[in-house]
C-alpha positions as CSV (number, residue, x, y, z in Angstrom):
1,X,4.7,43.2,-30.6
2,X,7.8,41.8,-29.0
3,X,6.8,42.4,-25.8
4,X,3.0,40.2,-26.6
5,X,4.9,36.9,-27.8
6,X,6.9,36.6,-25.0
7,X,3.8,36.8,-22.7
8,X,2.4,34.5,-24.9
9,X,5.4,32.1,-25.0
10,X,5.7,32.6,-21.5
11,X,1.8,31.8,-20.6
12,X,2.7,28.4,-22.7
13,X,5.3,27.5,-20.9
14,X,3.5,27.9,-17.8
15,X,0.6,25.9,-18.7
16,X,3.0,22.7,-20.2
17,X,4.3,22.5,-16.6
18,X,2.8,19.6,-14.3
19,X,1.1,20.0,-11.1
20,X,3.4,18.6,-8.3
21,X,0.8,18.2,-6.0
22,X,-1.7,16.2,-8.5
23,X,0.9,13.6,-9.2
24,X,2.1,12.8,-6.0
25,X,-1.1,11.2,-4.3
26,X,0.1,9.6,-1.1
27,X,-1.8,5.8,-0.8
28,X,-4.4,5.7,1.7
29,X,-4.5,3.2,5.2
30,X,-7.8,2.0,3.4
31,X,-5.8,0.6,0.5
32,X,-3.1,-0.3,2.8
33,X,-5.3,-2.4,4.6
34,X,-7.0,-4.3,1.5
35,X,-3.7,-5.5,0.3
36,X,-3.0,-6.6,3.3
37,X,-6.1,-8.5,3.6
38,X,-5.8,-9.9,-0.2
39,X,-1.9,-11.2,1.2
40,X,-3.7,-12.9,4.4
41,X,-6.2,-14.6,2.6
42,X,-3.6,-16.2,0.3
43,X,-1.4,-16.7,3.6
44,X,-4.5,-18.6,4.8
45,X,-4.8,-20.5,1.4
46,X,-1.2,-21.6,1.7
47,X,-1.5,-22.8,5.3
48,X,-5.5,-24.3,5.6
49,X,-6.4,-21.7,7.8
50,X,-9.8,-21.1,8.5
51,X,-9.6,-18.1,9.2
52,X,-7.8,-14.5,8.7
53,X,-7.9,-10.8,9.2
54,X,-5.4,-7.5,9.4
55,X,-5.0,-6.7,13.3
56,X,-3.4,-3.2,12.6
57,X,-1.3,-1.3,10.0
58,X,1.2,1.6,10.6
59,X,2.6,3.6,7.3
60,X,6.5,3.4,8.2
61,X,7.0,5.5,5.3
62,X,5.6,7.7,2.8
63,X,5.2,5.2,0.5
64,X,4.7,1.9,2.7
65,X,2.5,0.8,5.7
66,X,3.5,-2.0,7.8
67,X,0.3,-4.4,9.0
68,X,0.3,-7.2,11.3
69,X,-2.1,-10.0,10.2
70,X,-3.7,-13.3,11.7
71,X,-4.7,-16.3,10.5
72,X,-7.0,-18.7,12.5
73,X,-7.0,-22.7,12.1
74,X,-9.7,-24.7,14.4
75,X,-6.7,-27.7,15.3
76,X,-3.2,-27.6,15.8
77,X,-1.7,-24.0,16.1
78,X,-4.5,-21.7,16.9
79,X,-3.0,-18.3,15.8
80,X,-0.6,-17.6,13.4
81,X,0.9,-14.0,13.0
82,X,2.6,-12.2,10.0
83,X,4.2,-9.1,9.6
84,X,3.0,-8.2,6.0
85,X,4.9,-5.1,4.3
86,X,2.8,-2.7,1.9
87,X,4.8,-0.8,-0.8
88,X,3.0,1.3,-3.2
89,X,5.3,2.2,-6.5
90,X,3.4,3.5,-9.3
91,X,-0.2,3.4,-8.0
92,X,0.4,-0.2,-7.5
93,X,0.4,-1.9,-3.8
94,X,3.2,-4.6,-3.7
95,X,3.0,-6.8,-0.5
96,X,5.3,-9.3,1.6
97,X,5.5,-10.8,4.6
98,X,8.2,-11.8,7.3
99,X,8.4,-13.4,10.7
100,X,5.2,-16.1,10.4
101,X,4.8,-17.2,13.8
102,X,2.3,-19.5,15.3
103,X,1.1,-19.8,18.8
């Protein structure tokens, strides 16, 4: 009898313990990219470009990617670069960017 509620107590134990792996999804290039892009396009807003994209992104982390994007304008500066810094916390991506150059 004992011996049957301790296997029992033990079996719900078990099962009230979370999965590691499940919770700890890492965030995907894909979704690295896309905030990336979203940051660009608002880069572009800000400036007039006419044009933007994500040249590359590189995760320098676990948790964060690092992407290089470019905005286009059709007078003036041609190219402008950003480094734009991905950090996902919480399933959410949180972007920023440094060292807007234009050439």
């Amino acid at each position: 009898m004992i011996k049957r509620m301790v296997a029992t107590a033990t079996a719900a134990a078990i099962a009230l313990v979370p999965v590691a792996s499940a919770s700890a999804v890492q965030p995907s290039k894909s979704a690295a990219k896309a905030a990336a892009l979203a940051r660009a396009k608002q880069l572009a807003k800000q400036t007039h470009a006419s044009s933007y994209k994500v040249i590359r992104c590189s995760r320098s982390t676990p948790s964060r990617y690092v992407c290089q994007v470019q905005n286009g304008f059709k007078s003036g500066a041609r190219t402008c670069t950003a480094t734009v810094t991905v950090t996902f916390s919480a399933g959410r991506a949180r972007t920023g960017y440094s060292n807007y150059v234009c050439f």
